[in-house]
N, C-alpha and C positions, 0 to 999 in steps of 0.2 A: 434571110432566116436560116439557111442551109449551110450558111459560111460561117455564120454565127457558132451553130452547133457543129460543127469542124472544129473551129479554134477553142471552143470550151474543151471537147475533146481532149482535143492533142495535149492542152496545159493541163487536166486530171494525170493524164498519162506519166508527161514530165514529175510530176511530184510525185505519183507512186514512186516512180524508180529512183529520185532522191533518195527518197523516205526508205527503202529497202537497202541502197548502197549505205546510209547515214547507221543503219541495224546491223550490217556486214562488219562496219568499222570499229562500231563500241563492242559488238561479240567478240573481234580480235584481239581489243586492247584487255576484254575481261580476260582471255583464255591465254594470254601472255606472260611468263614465268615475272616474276614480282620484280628481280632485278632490271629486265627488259624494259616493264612496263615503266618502273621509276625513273629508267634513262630516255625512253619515249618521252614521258611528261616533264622530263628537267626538274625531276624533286632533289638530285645531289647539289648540297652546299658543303666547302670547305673552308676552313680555317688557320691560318699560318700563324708561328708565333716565334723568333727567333732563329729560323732558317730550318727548323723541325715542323713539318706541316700534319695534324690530325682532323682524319674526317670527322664532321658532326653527324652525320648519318652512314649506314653499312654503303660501304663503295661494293663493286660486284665485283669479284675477281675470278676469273675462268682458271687459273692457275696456282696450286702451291710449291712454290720451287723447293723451301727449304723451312722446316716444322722442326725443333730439336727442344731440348730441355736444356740447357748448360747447366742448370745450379750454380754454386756460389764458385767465385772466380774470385781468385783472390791477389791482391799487388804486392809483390817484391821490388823495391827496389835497386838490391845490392842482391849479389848471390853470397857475400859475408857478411854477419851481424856480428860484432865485438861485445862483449859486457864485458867492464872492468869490474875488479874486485878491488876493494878497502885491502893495506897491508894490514898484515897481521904478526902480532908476536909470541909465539909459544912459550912459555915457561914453565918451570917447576920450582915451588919454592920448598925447602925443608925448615920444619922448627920444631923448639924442643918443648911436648906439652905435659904438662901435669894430670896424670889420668884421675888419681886416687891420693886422696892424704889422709892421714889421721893424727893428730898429735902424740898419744900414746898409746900403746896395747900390751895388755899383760895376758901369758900363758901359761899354764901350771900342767903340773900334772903328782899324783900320790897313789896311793895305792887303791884309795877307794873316790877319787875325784878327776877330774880332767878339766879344763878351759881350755876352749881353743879360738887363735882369732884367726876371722875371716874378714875377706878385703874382696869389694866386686867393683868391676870396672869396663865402661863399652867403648868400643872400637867399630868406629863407621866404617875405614876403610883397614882392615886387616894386609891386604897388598902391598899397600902403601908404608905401611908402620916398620920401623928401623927399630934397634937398639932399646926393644923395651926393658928396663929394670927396675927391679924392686929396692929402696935404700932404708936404711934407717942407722941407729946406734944403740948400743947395750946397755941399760943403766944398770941392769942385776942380768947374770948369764951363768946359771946352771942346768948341765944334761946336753945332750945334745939335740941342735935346732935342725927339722925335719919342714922344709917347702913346697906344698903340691901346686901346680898350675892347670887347674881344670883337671884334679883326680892325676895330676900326672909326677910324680916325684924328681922335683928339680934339682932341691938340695939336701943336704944331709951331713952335718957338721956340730964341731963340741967349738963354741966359740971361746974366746981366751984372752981376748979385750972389747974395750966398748965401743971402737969405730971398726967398721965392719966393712968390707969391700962391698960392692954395689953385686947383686947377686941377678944375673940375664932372667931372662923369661924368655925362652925358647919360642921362637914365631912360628915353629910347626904346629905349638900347642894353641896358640893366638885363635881367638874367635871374633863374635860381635860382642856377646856379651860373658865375660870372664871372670873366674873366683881363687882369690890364693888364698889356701889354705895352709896355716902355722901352727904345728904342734912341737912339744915337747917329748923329748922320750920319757918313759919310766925310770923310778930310779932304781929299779931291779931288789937286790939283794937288801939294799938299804931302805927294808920298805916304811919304815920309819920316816922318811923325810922326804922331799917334794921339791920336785927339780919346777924351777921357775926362770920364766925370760922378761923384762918389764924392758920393751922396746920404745922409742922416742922419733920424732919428727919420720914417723914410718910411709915413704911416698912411691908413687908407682909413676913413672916416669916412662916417655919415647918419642923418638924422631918420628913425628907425621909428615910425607909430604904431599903439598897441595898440588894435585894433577889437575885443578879444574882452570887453570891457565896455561893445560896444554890442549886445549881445543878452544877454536873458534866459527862461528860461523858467520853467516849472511848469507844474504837473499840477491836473486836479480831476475828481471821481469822480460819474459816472452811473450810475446802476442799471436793471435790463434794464426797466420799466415806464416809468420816464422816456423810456427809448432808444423804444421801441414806441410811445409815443403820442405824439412828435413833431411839432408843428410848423412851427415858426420858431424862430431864434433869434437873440435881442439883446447887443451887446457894447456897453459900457458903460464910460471912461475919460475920466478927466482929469491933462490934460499940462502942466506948470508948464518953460514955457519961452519960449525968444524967438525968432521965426519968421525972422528975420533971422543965427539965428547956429546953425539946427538944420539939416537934411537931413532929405528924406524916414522914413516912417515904415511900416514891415511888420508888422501882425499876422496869425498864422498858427494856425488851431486844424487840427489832424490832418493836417497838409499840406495844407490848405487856405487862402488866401491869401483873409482876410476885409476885410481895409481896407490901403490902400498912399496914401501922401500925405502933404501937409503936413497934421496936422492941427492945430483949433483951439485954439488956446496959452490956456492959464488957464480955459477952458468944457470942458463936459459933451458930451462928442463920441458918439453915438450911430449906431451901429451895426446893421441887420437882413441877416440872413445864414443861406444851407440851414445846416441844423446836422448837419454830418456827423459825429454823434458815437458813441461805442460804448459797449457794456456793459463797466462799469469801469472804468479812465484813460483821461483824454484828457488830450493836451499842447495848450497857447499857450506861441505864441514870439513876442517882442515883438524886432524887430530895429530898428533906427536908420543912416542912411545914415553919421550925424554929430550927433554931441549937443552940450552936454549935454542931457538929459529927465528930468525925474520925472516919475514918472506913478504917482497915485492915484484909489483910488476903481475900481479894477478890477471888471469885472461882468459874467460871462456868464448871462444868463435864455434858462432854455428854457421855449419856447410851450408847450402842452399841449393836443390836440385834448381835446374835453368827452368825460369818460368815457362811454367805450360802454353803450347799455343793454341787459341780459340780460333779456328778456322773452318768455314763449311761452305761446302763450295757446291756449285749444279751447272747447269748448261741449258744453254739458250739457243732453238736454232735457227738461220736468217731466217727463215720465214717469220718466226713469234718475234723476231727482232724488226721486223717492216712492217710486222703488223699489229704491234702491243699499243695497245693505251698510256700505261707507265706500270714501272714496278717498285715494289716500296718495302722499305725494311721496317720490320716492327717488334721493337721490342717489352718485351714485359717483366718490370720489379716486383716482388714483394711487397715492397712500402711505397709512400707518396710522401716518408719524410729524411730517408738519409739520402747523403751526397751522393751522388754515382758518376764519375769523371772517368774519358773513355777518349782513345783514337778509334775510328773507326775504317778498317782501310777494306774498299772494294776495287779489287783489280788494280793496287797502287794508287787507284785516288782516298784522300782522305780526309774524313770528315769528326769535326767534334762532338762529342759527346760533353755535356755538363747540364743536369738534370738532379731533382731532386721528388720529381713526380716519379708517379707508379707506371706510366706507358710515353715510351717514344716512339714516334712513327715518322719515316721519313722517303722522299723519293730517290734511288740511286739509280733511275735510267741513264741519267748522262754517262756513269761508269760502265756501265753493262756494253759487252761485245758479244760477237759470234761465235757459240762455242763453249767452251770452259769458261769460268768466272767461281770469286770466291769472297767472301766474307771475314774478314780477320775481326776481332774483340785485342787491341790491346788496354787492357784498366789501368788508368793512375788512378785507381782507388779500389778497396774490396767491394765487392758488391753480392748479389745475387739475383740471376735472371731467371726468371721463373719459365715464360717462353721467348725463343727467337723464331720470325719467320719472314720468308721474303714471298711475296705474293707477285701475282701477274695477274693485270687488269685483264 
């Protein structure tokens, strides 16, 4: 009976201090930082998919080596871009227009009457206008004939037959819109009678020339990576002409006034100029004072600063190097639907990038040494990374 009550004992005993060691261990696990406790229990699962691996649950990481922002990175391929230009042909053409007609006009004048004819006529391009004159012929001509052009006295003559020299219009006096005024004199003394002119096929005649075939233009297309890494740009033409029978010469990119002059007739005319250009079209205009011009072999290059290098680097010392988990680059897009194509080089090893999701994540322990290490971004494509970061388990 005594033995009995011994060994009941002793096994109450035993279980208490189970039962208190079993409360010791679930208290530790409760009072354990979350990331510990989840590695205690083995609640981390991961997931691989094309040699980029992303956790499905937060991994713990003791360390951030490398937290930055890049923003948008952008790919050049060339550090010269060429746009060709269409040739072009400057011209000026001259012809002879008919401002004003009338078939006839008659003007009097007596002692107690007057008639007087008027003639109005417009002129788009006054600059332009040569050899304006006024013609006509005499069917009756007494007194003398008195011309005004805009109030301005041109002629002033006793005519003496009925074809008449062709009488200028002075282009000082020239406007947009003009009025010749035709009177007779008085017949003075002889106030009895009445000096008269009855004038025929009366026209107003001049050389216009058409300047709107000494300009031409067009377009050519920049893209926002060309526009951002600008830096000079070269124009490039040649002029088949003769220096002697041309006028000055204007080209013009975005309102910009990049070359004005004579330039060299039959050579390779070279051009360096700010290139104020935009994302998308940009216009040249190629003006002429006085042609003719061809002009071949059109050539706008844009310079291109050396693409920028995406580089960040940190250090790692033996010790976190013997005693890390892994370390993992992780990168973050904007979108989850453009291309994004990448080398990605750590410490000379290099790794692909070609993604069109919003987050890449991947392990580059194998690359990592003792010491200094770094991170390169070279893009074959634009992109934009919202975060970079390299983390330690």
């Amino acid at each position: 009976m005594k033995r009995g009550q011994g060994a009941i004992s002793s096994g109450t005993g035993a279980a208490s201090l189970i039962a208190v060691i079993g409360l010791l261990i679930v208290l530790y696990i409760l009072f354990l930082p979350p990331e510990s406790r989840q590695e205690l229990l083995g609640e981390n699962t991961t997931s691989s998919s094309g040699g980029s691996t992303t956790t499905a649950t937060v991994t713990a990481f003791n360390r951030t080596l490398v937290s930055v922002n890049p923003g948008r990175i952008d790919y050049t391929a060339e550090l010269e871009v060429d746009h060709n230009i269409p040739s072009v042909n400057l011209i000026s053409r001259q012809s002879g227009n008919v401002l004003e007609e009338i078939d006839a006009l008659r003007v009097t004048r007596s002692l107690f009457t007057e008639q007087v004819g008027n003639m109005t006529f417009m002129l788009k391009d006054t600059q332009n206008t040569e050899n304006a004159l006024l013609s006509f012929s005499a069917q009756k001509y007494q007194g003398a004939l008195k011309i005004k052009l805009n109030g301005n006295l041109i002629y002033e003559n006793e005519i003496k037959r009925s074809l008449v020299d062709p009488i200028p219009l002075p282009k000082k006096y020239l406007k947009s819109e003009n009025n010749v005024e035709i009177i007779v004199s008085s017949p003075g003394v002889a106030f009895w009678s009445t000096n008269e002119y009855i004038l025929e096929n009366v026209k107003i005649t001049a050389d216009i020339t058409d300047v709107s075939l000494l300009e031409s233009k067009a377009v050519f297309l920049v893209d926002a990576s060309e526009k951002d890494n600008l830096k000079k740009g070269i124009l490039k033409f040649t002029p088949d002409c003769e220096v002697n029978k041309v006028g000055k010469l204007s080209v013009i990119i975005n309102n910009n006034e990049v070359f004005l002059g004579l330039p060299d007739c039959g050579q390779v005319n070279t051009i360096e100029f700010i290139p104020y250009f935009t994302a998308g079209e940009n216009k040249i205009v190629m003006r002429a004072e006085k042609g003719p011009y061809l002009i071949d072999h059109i050539l706008v290059r844009s310079m291109l600063n050396k693409p920028r290098e995406y580089v960040y680097d940190f250090q790692v010392s033996n010790d976190e190097l013997s005693g890390m988990g892994d370390i993992r680059l992780r990168l973050e897009f904007t979108d989850e639907t453009s291309y994004k194509e990448a080398d990605i080089v750590v410490n000379g090893g290099i790794a692909k990038l070609s993604t069109n999701k919003r987050i890449d994540e991947r392990t580059i322990k194998p690359f990592i040494v003792d010491g200094f290490n770094y991170v390169r971004i070279i893009p074959k494509s634009s992109m934009y990374i919202a975060k970079l970061q390299v983390m330690m388990e």
